[in-house]
N, C-alpha and C positions, 0 to 999 in steps of 0.2 A: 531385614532392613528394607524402606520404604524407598524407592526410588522420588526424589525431587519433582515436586509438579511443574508443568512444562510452561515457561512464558509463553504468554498469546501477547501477542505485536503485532499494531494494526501500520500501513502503510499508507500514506495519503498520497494518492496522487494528484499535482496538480494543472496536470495539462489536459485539454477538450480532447477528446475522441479522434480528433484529423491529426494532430502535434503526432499525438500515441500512436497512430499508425505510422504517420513520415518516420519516427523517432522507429518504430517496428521491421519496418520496409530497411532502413540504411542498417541497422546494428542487429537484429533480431528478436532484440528485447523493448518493451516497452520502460522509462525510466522506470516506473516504482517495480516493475520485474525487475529488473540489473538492483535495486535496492536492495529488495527482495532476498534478492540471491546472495549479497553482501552479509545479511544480517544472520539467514541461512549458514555461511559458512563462519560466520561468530559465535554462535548460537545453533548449534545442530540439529537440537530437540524441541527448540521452540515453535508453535501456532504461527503461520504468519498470515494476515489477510489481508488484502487488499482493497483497497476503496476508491473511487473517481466522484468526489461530491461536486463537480461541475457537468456531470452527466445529470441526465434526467433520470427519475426516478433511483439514483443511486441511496444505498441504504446497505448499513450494516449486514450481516447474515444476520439470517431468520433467530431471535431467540437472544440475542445479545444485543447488550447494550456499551458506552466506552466504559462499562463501568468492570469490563471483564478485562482490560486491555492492561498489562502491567507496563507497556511505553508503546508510546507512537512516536512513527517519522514521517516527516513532512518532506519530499523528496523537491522541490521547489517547482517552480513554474511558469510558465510563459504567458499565463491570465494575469490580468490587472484588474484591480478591484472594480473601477471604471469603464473596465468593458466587459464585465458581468450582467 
């Protein structure tokens, strides 16, 4: 018997790099880590990665595309499209 292929779950972070650290500094975790970790303990065996598309140069891992992703979460955020 073939063990079940593992979801890959992508996490979107929505906060700039300074949020993520204030938000690291007070709790430990950055929000889409505490996601993360949520999804993690739903899902055991799943892939989970993480993404910040308000950083520069942010980009998937090397070799994937969303077309590998069987769900993403959007962990929400403190950017407004207008101050992008």
């Amino acid at each position: 018997m073939t063990a079940p292929p593992r979801p890959r779950l992508l996490v979107v972070e929505g906060n700039l790099p300074e949020l993520r650290a204030s938000e690291r500094a007070a709790s430990g975790v950055t929000p889409s880590e505490a996601y993360a970790h949520c999804l993690a303990a739903l899902a055991p065996n799943a892939l989970i990665d993480i993404i910040a598309p308000g950083d520069d140069g942010a980009a998937l891992p090397a070799g994937v595309d969303l077309s590998a992703y069987d769900g993403v979460a959007l962990t929400g955020s403190a950017m407004h499209v207008y101050e992008v």
